[in-house]
Residue, then its C-alpha position, 0 to 999 in steps of 0.5 A: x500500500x502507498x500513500x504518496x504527496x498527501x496534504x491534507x487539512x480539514x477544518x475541525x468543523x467540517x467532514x471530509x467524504x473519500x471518494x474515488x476509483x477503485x485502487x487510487x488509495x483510499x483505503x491507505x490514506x484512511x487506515x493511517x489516519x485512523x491509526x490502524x497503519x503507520x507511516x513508513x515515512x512522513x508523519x500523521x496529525x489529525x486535530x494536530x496530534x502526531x499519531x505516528x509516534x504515540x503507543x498503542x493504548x493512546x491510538x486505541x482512546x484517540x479511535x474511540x473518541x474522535x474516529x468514526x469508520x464506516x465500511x460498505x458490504x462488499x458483495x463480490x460472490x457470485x451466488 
């Protein structure tokens, strides 16, 4: 998965949408800001916070106050 020349700044009082094709990194981008991945390089602060540097239990309390993550069905059988 890579995530290149992302800068992105959301205004506290606004929520983003992530929409695009299939493969273009949406998913990437989302799992590091939501702390599930980490960056190889680069850094990560949503309100501010560098994520990419703090612990486990401090991601964990940062994704139950301020994370939210919807996912769609995948409806990819045949039958």
């Amino acid at each position: 998965m890579t995530v290149e020349g992302v800068d992105l700044d959301v205004p506290s009082e606004q929520t983003p949408t992530v929409a695009g094709p299939s493969g273009c990194g949406k998913s990437p981008l989302l799992h590091l800001l939501g702390g599930l991945d980490r960056p190889d390089e680069g850094e990560v602060r949503p309100g501010g916070r560098r994520i990419d540097l703090i612990g486990e239990r401090a991601l964990a309390r940062l994704r139950h106050r301020a994370v939210g993550f919807g996912h769609q069905d995948f409806h990819l059988g045949t039958g």
